[in-house]
ChimeraX commands (.cxc) that place a marker at each C-alpha (Angstrom):
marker #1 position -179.53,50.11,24.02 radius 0.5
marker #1 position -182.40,52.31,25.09 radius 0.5
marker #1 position -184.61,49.60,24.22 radius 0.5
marker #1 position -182.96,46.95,26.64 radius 0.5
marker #1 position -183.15,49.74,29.51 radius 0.5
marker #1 position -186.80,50.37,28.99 radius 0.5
marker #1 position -187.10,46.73,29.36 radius 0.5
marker #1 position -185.58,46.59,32.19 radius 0.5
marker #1 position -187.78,49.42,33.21 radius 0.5
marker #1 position -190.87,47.63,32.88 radius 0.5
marker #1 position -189.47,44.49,33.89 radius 0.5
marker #1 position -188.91,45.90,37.42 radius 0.5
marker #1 position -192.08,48.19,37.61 radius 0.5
marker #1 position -193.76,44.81,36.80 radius 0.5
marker #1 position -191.68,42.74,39.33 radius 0.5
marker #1 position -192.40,45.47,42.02 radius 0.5
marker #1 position -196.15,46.04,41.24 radius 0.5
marker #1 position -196.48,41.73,41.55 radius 0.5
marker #1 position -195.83,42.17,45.02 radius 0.5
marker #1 position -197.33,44.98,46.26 radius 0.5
marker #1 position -200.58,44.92,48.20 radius 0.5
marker #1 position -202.79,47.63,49.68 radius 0.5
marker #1 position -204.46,47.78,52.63 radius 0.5
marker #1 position -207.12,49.96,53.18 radius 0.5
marker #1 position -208.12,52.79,56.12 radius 0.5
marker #1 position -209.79,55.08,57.84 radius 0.5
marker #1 position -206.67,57.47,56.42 radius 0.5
marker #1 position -205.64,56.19,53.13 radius 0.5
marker #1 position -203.89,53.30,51.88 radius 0.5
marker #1 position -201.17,51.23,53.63 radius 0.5
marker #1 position -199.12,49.96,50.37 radius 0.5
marker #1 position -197.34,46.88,51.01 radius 0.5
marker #1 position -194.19,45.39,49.09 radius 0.5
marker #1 position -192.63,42.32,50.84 radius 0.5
marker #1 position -189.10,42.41,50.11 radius 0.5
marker #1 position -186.88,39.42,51.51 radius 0.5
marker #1 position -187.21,36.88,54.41 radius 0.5
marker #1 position -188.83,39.64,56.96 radius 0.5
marker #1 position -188.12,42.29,55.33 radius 0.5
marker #1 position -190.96,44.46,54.00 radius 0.5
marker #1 position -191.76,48.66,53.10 radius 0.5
marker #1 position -194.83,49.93,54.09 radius 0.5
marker #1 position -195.97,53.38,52.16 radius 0.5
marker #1 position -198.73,55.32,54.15 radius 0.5
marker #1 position -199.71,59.08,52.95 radius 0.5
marker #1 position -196.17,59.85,51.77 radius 0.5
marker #1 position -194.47,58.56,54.76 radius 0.5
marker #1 position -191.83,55.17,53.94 radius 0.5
marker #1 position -191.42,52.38,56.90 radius 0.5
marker #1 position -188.62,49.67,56.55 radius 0.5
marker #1 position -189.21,46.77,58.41 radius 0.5
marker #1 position -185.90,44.44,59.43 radius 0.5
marker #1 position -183.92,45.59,56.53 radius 0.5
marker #1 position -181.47,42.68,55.28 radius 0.5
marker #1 position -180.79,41.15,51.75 radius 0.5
marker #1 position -178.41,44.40,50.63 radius 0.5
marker #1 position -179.65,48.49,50.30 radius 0.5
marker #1 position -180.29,47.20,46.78 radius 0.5
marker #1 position -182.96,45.68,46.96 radius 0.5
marker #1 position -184.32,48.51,48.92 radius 0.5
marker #1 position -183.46,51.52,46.71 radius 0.5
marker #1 position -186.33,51.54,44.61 radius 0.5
marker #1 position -188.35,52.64,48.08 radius 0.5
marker #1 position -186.00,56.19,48.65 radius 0.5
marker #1 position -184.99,56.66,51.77 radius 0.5
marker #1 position -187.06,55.54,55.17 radius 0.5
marker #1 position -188.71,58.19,57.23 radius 0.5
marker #1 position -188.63,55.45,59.92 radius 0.5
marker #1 position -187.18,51.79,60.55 radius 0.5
marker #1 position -188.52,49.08,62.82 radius 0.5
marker #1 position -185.72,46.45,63.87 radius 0.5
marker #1 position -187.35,43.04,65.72 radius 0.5
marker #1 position -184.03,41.47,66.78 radius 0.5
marker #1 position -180.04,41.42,67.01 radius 0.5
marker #1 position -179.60,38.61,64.70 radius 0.5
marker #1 position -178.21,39.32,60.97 radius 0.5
marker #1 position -181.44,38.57,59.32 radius 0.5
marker #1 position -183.08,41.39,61.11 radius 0.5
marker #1 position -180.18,43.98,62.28 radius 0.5
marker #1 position -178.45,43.88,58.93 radius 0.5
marker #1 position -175.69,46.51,59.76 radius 0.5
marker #1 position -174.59,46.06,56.03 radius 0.5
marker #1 position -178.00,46.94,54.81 radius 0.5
marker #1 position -178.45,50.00,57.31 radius 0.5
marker #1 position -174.74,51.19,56.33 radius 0.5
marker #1 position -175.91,51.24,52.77 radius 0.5
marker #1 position -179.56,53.44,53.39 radius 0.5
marker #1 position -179.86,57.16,53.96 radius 0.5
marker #1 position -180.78,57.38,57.68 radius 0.5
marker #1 position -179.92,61.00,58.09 radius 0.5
marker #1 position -184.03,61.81,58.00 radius 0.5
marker #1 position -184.86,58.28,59.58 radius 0.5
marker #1 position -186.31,57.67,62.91 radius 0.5
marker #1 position -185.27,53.95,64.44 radius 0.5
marker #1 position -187.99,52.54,66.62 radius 0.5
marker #1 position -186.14,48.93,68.36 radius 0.5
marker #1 position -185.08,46.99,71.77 radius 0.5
marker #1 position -182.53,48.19,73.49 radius 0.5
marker #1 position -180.57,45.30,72.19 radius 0.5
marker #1 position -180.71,46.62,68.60 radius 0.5
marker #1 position -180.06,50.04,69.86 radius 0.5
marker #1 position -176.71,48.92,72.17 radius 0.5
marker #1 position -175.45,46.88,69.01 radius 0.5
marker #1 position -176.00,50.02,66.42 radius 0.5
marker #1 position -172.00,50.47,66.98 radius 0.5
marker #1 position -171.38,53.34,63.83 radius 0.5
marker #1 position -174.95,53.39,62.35 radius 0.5
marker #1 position -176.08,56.61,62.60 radius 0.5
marker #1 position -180.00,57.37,62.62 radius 0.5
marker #1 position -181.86,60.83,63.11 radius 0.5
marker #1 position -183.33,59.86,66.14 radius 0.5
marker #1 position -183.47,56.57,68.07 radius 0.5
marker #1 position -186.71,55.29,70.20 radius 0.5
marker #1 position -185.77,52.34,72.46 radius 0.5
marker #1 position -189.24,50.08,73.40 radius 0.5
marker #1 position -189.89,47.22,75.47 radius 0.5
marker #1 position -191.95,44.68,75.38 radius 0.5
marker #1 position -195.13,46.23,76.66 radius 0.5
marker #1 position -194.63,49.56,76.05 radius 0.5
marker #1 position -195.79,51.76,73.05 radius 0.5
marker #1 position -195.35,54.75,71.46 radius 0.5
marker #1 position -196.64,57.25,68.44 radius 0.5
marker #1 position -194.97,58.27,65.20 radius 0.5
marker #1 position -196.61,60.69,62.85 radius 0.5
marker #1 position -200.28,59.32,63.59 radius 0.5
marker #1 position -198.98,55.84,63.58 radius 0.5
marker #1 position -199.65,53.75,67.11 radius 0.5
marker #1 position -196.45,51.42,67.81 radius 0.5
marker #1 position -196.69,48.73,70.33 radius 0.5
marker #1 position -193.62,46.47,71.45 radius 0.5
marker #1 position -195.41,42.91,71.85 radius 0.5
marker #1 position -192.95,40.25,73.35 radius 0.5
marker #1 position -191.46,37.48,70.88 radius 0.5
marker #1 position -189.20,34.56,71.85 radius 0.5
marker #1 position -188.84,30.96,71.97 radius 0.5
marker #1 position -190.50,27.80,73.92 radius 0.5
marker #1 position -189.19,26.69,76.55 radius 0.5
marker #1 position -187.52,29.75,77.97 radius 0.5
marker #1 position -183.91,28.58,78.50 radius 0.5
marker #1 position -180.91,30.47,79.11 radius 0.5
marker #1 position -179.24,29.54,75.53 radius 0.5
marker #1 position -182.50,30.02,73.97 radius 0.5
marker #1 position -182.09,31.85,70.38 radius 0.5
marker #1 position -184.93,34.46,70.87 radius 0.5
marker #1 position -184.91,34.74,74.91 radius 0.5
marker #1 position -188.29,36.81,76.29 radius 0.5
marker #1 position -187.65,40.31,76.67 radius 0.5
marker #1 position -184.79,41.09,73.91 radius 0.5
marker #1 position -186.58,41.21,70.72 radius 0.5
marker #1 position -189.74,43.01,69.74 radius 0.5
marker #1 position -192.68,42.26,67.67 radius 0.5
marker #1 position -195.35,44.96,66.89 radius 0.5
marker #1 position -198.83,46.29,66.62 radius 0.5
marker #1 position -199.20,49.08,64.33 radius 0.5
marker #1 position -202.04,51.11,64.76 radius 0.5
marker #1 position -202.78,52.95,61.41 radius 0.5
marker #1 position -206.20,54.64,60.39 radius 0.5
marker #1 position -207.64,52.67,63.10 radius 0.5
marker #1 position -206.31,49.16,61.17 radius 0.5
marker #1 position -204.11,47.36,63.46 radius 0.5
marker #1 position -201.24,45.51,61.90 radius 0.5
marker #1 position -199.15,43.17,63.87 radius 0.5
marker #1 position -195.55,42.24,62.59 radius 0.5
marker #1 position -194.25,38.92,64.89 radius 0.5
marker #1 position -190.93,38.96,64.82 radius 0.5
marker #1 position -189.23,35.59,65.44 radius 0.5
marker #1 position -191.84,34.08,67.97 radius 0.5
marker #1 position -192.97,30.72,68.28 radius 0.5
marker #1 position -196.39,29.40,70.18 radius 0.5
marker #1 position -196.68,32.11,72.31 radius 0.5
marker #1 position -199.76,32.93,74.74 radius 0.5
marker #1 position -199.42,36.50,74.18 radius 0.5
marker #1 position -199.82,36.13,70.40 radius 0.5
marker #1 position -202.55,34.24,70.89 radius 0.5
marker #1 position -204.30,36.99,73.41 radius 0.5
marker #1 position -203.61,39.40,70.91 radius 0.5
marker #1 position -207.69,41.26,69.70 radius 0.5
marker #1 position -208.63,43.28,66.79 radius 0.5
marker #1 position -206.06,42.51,64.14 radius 0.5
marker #1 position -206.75,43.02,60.81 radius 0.5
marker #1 position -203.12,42.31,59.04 radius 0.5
marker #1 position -200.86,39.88,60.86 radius 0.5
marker #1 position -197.47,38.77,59.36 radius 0.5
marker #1 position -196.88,35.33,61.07 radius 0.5
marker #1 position -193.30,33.47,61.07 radius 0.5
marker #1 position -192.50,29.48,60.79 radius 0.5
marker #1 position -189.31,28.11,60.10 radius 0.5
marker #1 position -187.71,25.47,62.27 radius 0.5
marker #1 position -185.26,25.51,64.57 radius 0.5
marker #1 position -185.82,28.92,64.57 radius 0.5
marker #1 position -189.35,29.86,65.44 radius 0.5
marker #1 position -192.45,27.81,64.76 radius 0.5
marker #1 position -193.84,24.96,62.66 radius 0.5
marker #1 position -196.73,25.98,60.16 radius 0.5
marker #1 position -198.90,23.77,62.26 radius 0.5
marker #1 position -198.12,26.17,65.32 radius 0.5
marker #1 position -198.62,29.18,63.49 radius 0.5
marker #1 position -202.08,28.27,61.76 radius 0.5
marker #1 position -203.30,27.05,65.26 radius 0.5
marker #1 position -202.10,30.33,66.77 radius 0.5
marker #1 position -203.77,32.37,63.80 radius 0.5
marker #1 position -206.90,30.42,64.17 radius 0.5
marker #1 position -207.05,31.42,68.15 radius 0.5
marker #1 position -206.12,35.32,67.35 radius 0.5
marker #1 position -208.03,35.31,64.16 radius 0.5
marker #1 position -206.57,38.28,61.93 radius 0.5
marker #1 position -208.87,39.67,58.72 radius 0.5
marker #1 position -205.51,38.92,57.02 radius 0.5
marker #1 position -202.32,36.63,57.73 radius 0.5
marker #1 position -199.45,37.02,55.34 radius 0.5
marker #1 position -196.95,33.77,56.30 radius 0.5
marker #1 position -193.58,35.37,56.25 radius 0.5
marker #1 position -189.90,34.55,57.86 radius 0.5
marker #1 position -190.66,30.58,56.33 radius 0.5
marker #1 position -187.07,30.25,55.35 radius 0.5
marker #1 position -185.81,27.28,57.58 radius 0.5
marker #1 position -182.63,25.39,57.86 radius 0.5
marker #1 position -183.63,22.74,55.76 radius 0.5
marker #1 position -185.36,25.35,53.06 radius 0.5
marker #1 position -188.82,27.11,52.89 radius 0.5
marker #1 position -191.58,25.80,54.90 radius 0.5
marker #1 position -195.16,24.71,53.19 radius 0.5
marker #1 position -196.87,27.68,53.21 radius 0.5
marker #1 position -199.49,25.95,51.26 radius 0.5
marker #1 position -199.70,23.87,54.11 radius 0.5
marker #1 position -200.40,26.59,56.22 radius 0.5
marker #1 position -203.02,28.26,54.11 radius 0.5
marker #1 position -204.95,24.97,53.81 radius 0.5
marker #1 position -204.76,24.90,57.69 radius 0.5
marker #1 position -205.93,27.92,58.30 radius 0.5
marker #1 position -208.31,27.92,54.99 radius 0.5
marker #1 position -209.87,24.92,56.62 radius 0.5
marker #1 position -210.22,26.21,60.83 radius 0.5
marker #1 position -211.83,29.76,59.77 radius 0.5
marker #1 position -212.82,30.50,55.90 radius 0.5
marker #1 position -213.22,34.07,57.62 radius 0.5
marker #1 position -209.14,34.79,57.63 radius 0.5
marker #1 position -207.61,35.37,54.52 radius 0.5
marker #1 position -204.45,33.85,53.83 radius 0.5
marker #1 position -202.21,36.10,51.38 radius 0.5
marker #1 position -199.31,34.13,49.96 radius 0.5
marker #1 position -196.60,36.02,48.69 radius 0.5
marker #1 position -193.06,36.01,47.31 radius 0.5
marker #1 position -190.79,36.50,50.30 radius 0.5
marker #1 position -188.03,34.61,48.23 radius 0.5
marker #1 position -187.63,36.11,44.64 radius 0.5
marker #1 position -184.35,34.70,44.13 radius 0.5
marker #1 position -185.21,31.45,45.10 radius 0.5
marker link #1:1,2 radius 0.2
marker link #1:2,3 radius 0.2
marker link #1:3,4 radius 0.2
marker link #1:4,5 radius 0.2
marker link #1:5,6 radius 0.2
marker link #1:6,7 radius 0.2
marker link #1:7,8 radius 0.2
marker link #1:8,9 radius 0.2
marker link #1:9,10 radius 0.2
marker link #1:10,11 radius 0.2
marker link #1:11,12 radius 0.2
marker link #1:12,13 radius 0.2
marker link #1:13,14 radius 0.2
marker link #1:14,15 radius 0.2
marker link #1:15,16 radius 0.2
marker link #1:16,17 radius 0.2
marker link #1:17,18 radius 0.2
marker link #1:18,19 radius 0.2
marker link #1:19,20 radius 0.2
marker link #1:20,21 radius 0.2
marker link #1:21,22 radius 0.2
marker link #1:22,23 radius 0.2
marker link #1:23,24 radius 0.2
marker link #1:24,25 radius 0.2
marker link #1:25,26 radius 0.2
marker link #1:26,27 radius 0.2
marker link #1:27,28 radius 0.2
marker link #1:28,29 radius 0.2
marker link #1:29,30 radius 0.2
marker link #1:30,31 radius 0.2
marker link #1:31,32 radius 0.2
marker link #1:32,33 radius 0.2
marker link #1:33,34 radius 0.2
marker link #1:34,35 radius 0.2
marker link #1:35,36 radius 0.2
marker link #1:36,37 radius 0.2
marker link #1:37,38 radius 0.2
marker link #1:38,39 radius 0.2
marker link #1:39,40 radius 0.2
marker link #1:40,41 radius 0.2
marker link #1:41,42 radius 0.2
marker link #1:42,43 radius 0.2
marker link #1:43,44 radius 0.2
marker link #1:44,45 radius 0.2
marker link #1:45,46 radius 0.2
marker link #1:46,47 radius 0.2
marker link #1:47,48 radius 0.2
marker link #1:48,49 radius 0.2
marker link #1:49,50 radius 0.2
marker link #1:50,51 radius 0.2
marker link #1:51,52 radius 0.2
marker link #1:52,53 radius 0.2
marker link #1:53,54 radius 0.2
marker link #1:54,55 radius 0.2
marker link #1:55,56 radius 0.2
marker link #1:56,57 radius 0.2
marker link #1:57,58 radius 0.2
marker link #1:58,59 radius 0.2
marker link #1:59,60 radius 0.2
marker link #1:60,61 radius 0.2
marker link #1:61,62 radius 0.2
marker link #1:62,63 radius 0.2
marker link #1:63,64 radius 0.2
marker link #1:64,65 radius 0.2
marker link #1:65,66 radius 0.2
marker link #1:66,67 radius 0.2
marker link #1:67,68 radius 0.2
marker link #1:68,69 radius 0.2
marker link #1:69,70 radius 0.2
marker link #1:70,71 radius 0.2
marker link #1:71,72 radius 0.2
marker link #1:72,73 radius 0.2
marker link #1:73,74 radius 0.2
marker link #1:74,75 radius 0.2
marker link #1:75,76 radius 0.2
marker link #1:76,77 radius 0.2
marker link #1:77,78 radius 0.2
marker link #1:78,79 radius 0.2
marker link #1:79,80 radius 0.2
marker link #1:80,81 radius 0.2
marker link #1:81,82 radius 0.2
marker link #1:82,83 radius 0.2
marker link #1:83,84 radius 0.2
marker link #1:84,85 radius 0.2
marker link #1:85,86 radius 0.2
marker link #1:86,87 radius 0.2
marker link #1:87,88 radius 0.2
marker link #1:88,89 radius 0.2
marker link #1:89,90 radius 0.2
marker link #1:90,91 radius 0.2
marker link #1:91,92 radius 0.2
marker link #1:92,93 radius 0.2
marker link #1:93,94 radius 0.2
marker link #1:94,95 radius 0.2
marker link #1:95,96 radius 0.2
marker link #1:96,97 radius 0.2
marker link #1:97,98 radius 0.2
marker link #1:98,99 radius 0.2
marker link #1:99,100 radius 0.2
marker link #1:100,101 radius 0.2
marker link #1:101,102 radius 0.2
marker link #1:102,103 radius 0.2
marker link #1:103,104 radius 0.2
marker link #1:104,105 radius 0.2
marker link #1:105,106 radius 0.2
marker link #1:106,107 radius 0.2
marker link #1:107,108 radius 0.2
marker link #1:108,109 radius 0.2
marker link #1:109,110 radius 0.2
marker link #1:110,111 radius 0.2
marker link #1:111,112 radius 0.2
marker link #1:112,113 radius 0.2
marker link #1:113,114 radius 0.2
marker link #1:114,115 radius 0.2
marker link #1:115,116 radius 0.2
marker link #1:116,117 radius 0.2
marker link #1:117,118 radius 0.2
marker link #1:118,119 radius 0.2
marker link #1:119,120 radius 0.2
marker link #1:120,121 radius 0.2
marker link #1:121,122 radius 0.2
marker link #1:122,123 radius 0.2
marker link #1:123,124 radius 0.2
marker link #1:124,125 radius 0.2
marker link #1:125,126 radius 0.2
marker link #1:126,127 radius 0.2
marker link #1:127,128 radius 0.2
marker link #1:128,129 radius 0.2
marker link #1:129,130 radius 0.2
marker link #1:130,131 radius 0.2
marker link #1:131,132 radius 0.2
marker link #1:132,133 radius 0.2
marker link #1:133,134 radius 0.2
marker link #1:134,135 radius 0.2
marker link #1:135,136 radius 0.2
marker link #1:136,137 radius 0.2
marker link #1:137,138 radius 0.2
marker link #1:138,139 radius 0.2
marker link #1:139,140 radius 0.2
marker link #1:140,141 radius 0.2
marker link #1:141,142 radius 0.2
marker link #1:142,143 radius 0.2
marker link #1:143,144 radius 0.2
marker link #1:144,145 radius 0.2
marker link #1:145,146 radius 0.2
marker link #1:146,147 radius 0.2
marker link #1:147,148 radius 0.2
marker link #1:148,149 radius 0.2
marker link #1:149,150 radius 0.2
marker link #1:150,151 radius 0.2
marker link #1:151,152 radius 0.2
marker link #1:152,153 radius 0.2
marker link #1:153,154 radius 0.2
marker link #1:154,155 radius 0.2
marker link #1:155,156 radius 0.2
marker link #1:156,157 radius 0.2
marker link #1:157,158 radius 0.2
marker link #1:158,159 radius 0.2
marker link #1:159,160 radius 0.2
marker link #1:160,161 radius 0.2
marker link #1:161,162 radius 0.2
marker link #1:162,163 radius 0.2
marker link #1:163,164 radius 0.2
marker link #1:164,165 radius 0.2
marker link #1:165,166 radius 0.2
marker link #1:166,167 radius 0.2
marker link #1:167,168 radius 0.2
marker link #1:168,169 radius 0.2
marker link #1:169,170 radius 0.2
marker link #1:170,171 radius 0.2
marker link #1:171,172 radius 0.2
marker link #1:172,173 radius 0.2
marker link #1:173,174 radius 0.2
marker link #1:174,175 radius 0.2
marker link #1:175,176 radius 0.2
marker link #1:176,177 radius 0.2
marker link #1:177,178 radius 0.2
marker link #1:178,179 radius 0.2
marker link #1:179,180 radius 0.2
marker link #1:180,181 radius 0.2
marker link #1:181,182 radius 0.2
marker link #1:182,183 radius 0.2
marker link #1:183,184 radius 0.2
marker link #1:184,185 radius 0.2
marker link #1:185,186 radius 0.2
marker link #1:186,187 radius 0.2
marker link #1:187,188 radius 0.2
marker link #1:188,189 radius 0.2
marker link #1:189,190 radius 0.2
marker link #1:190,191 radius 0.2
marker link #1:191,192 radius 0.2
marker link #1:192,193 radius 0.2
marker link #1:193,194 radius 0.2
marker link #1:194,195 radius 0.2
marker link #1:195,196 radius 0.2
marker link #1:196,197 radius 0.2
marker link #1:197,198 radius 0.2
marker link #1:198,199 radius 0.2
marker link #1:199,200 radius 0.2
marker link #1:200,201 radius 0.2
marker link #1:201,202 radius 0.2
marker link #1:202,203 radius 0.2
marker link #1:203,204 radius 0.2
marker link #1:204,205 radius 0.2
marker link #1:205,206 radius 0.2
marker link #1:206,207 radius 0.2
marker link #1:207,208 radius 0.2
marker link #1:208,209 radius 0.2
marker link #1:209,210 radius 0.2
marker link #1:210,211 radius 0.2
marker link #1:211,212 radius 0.2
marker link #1:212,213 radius 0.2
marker link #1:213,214 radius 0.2
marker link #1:214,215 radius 0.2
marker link #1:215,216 radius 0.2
marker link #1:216,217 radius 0.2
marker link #1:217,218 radius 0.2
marker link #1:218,219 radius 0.2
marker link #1:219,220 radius 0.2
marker link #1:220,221 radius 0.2
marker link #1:221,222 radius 0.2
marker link #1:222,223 radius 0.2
marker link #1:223,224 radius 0.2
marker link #1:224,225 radius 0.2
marker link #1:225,226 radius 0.2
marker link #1:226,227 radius 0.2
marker link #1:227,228 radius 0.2
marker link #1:228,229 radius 0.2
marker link #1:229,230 radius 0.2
marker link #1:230,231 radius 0.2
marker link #1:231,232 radius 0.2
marker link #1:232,233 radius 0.2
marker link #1:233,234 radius 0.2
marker link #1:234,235 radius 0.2
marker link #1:235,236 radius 0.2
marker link #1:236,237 radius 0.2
marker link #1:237,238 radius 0.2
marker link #1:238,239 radius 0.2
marker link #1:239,240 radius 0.2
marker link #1:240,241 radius 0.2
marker link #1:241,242 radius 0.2
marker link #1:242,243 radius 0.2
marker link #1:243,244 radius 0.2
marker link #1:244,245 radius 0.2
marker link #1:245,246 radius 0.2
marker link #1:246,247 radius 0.2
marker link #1:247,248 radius 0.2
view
């Protein structure tokens, strides 16, 4: 019996350490473990970010609990209340649109930091900026309408880290200067194709793209696609493919 748990041990370390990544700075490492769909933890001298928790507090627990969250959006892949219900958020700052904030209903955090598009704000030496995400055309029934959701810039040890939220083609992505990690979504109907994205990318031109949020209705885009898109356009951005989908 102790046998089987110490595989199971190493079988997760090993699982875990497959999909971590780290990111240099000015001020230590950024370590990054993608998680599920848009859900990632970023580790950054001792402090613990969850971004868009969803897929079950499981598959988070191995991270402890969250000195701060970032929620995108008000849809269930992003605002998972079962998720948040399951984490310790007595310690946890929340960082999110207003939407989020007005749908929280019983979810209780430490403290709670509204931001708009536009706006920006600091958290223990880490820059947050709100950068607008939503869909093409702007339409009243439109899924992601301009204004509710949130990507962000982070701004840590003077690397600058934008997270897109569900976006598609949009002109202020593609304005956006000086990033060195981007995580870019495409998944139809949803958000963008993976031609839009690598077109986008190649305007913007991050060190590093990660494609992530590439589950669609009809399955998981070509990611491979992407990366020979954007492998082709500029040999000077690094495509990082990861596994967003383990249980796939």
């Amino acid at each position: 019996m102790k046998q089987f748990f110490l595989f199971l041990l190493i079988a997760t370390t090993a699982t875990l350490s497959a999909q971590t990544d780290k990111i240099p700075t000015s001020k230590g490492e950024i370590v990054l473990h993608p998680i599920l769909h848009s859900t990632m933890v970023l580790e950054w001298k001792g402090k613990t970010v969850f971004v868009d928790p969803y897929g079950g507090a499981e598959k988070l627990s191995a991270y402890g609990a969250p000195d701060l969250v970032l929620i995108t959006d008000i849809h269930g892949d992003h605002m998972n209340k079962e998720t948040l219900g399951g984490l310790d958020l007595s310690k946890t700052t929340l960082i999110a649109p207003q939407a989020v904030v007005d749908e929280l209903g019983e979810i209780a955090f430490k403290k709670i930091k509204p931001l708009a598009n536009g706006a920006a704000t600091k958290w223990k030496g880490v820059t947050v900026e709100a950068i607008p995400m939503y869909n093409l055309p702007e339409t009243d029934d439109s899924r992601h309408p301009k204004g509710r959701g949130n990507g962000y810039v982070l701004t840590v040890g003077k690397k600058r880290v934008y997270i897109s939220g569900d976006t598609e083609d949009i002109t202020e992505m593609r304005q956006l200067q000086n990033i060195d990690v981007a995580f870019v979504c495409m998944n139809l109907p949803f958000t963008m194709t993976v031609e839009q994205a690598a077109d986008a990318v190649l305007e913007f031109k991050p060190k590093v793209v990660y494609p992530f949020h590439f589950r669609g209705r009809d399955g998981l885009a070509d990611v491979g696609k992407f990366k020979e898109l954007v492998d082709a356009g500029d040999a000077g951005v690094e495509v990082r493919l990861r596994n967003w989908y383990p249980e796939n």
